[in-house]
C-alpha positions as CSV (number, residue, x, y, z in Angstrom):
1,X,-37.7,110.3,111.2
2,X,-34.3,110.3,109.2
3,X,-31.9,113.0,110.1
4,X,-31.4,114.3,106.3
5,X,-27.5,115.2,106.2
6,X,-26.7,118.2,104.1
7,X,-23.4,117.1,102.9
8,X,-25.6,114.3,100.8
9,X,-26.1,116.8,98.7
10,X,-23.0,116.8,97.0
11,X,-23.2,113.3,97.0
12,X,-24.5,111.9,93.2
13,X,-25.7,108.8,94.2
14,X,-28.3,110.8,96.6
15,X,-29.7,112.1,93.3
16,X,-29.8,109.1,91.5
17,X,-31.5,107.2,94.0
18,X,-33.4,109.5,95.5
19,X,-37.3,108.7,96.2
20,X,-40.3,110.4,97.7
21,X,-43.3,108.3,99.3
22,X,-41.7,105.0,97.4
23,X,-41.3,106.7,93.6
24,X,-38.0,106.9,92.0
25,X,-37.5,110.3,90.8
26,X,-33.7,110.1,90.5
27,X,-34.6,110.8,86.3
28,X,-36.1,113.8,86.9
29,X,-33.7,115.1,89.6
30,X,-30.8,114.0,87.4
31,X,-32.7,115.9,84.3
32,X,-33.1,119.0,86.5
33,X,-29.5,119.2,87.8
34,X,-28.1,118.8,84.1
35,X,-30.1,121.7,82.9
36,X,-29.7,123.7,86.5
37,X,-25.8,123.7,85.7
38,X,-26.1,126.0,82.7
39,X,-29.7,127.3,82.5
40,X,-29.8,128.7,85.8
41,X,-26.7,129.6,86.5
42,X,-26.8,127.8,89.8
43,X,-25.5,124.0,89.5
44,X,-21.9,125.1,89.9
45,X,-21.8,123.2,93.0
46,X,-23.8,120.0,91.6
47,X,-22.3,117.1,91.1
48,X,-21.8,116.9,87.4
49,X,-19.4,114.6,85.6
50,X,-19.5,111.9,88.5
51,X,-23.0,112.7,88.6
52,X,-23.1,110.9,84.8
53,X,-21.0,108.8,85.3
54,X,-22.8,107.6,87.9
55,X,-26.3,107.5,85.6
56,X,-24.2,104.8,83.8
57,X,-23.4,102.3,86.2
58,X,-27.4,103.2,87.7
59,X,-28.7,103.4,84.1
60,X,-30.9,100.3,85.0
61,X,-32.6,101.1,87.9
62,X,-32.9,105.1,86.2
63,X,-34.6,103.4,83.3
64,X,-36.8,101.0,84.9
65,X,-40.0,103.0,84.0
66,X,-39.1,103.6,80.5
67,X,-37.6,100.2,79.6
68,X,-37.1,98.8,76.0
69,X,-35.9,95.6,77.0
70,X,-32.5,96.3,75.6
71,X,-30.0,97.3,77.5
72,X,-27.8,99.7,74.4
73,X,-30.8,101.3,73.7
74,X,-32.3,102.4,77.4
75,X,-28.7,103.3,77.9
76,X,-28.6,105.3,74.5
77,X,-31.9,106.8,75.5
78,X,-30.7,107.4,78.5
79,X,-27.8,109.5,77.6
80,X,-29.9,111.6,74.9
81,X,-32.3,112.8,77.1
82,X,-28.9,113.9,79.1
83,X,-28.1,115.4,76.0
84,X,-31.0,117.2,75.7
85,X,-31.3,118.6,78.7
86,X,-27.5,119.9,78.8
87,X,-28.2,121.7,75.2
88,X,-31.2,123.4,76.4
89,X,-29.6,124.3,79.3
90,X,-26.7,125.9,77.4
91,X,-29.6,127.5,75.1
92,X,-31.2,129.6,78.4
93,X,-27.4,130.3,79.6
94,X,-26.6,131.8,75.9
95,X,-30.2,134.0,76.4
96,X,-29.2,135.2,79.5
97,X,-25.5,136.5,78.4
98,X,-27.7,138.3,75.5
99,X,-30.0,139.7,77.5
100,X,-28.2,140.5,80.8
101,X,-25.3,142.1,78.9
102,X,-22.4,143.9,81.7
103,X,-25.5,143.3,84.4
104,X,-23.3,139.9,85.1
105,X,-20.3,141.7,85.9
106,X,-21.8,144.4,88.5
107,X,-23.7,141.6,90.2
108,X,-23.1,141.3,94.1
109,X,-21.9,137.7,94.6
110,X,-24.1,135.3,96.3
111,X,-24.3,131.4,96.9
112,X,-25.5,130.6,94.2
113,X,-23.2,133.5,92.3
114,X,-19.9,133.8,92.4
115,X,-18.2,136.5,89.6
116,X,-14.9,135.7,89.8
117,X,-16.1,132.0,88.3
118,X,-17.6,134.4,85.3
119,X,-14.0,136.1,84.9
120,X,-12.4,132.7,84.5
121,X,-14.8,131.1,82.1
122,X,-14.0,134.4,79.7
123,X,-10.2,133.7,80.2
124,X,-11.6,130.3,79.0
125,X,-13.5,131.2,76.2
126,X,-11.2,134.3,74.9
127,X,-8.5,131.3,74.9
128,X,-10.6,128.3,73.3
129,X,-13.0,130.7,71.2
130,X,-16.0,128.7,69.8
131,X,-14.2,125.5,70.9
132,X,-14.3,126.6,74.7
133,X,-18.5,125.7,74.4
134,X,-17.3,122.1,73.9
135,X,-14.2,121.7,76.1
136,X,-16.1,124.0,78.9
137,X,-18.4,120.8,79.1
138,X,-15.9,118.5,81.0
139,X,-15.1,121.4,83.5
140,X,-16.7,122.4,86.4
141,X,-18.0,125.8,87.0
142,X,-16.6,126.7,83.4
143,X,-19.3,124.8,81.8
144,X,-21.8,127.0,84.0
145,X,-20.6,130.2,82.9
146,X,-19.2,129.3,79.3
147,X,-22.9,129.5,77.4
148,X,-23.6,132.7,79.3
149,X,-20.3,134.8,78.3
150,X,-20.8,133.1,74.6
151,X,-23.9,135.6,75.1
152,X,-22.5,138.3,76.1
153,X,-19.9,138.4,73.1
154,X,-22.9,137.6,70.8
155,X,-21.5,134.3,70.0
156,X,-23.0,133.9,66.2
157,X,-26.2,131.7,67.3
158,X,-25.7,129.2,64.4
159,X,-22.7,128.6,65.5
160,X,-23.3,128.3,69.3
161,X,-25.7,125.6,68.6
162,X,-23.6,123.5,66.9
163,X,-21.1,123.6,69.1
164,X,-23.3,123.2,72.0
165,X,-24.8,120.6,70.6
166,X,-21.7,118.9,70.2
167,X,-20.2,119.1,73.4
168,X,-23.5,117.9,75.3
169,X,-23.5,114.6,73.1
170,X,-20.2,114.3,73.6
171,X,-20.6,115.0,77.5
172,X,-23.6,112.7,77.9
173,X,-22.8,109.8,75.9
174,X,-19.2,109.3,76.5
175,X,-19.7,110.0,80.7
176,X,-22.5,107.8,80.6
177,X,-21.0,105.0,78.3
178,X,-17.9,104.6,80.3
179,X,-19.7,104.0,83.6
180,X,-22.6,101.8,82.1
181,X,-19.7,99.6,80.4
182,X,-17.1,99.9,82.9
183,X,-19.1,98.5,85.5
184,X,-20.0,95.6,83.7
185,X,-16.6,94.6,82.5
186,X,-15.2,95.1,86.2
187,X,-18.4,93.2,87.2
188,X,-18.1,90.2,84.8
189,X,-14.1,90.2,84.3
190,X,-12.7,91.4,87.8
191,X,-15.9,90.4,89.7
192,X,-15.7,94.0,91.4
193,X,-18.8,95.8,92.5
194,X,-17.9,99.3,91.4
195,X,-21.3,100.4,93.3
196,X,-19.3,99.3,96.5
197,X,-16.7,102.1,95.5
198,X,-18.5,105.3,94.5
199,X,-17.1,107.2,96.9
200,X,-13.5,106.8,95.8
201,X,-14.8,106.9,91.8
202,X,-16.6,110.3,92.4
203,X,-13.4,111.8,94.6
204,X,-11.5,110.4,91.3
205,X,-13.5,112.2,88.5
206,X,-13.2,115.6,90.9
207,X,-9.9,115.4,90.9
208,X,-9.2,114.7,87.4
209,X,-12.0,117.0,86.0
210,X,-10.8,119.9,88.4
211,X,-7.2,119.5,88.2
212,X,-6.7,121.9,85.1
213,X,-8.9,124.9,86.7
214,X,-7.5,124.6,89.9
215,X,-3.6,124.6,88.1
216,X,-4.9,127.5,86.4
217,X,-5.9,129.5,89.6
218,X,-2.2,128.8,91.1
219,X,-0.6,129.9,87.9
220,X,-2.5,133.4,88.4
221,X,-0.8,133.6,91.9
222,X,2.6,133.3,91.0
């Protein structure tokens, strides 16, 4: 039997790959993590935009099943079902801000809880305003907590949608699009393998997407 090693799971490419008794599921699991991020309040420490990025350069083997035959549109399909799941995702986090109200903010923090990330994403959002639902999408842990304080502060629900619908398209497809393309034109023009590099690509994307929240965190210490 395998030792399973916990640290895979903040690994992306476990996800993607992942397979029980011979079956891909890395679809579903990579469906469930999107929506986990936002919807229940818990994916804060999934992998997210390497974890897309990611889907791109695997969007072939993620799409076997569900194959058209052409590879724009399994990778446009791909990224809308992405899409999808982030916008419902944000929908449950927005209905939970409704109903939980202040509840949030007396919660004991737990693994899978942290409040002082829920502080931060109201900076955020008292900052960006409607806005912040898009931008919160490229940022870890804000784009957890963003739908749920858009809640809170009764966020006009028109208005929530569109933006939430806007920043999960513009999440899915442009994450996914640059990996899918990427590694083709570093395959074809370079000859480089980028699946022989994931490690450093998904160290890259952490830093660069969690660069601006942890610059924010120092400035509050000063």
């Amino acid at each position: 039997m395998t030792h399973f090693d916990w640290k895979q799971l903040f690994n992306p490419e476990f996800y993607i790959l992942l397979q029980i008794g011979g079956v891909k599921i890395g679809l579903y699991v990579v469906l469930f993590i999107v929506f986990a991020e936002t919807g229940l309040l818990a994916g804060f420490f999934l992998p997210g935009d390497s974890l897309l990025f990611l889907c791109g350069i695997y969007s072939e083997s993620l799409m076997k099943e569900f194959s058209t035959g052409n590879d724009f549109v399994n990778v446009t399909f791909l990224a809308a079902l992405i899409s999808l799941l982030g916008i419902l995702g944000n929908m449950v986090g927005y209905w939970v801000g409704v109903k939980s109200g202040s509840y949030l903010y007396k919660k004991e923090d737990t693994f899978f809880f942290k409040k002082k990330y829920l502080f931060q994403s109201k900076e955020f959002f008292d900052k960006y305003g409607s806005k912040a639902i898009v931008f919160a999408r490229f940022l870890p842990i804000i784009r957890t907590f963003a739908p749920v304080i858009a809640g809170i502060v009764e966020m006009d629900k028109k208005k929530f949608m569109f933006f939430n619908v806007l920043g999960s398209v513009l999440w899915s497809f442009t994450m996914i699009f640059a990996g899918h393309y990427l590694y083709e034109l570093f395959l074809t023009q370079f000859h480089i393998d980028l699946k022989h590099y994931i490690e450093i690509i998904v160290i890259g994307i952490i830093l660069i997407t969690t660069i601006p929240v942890l610059m924010k965190l120092l400035k509050k210490k000063k």
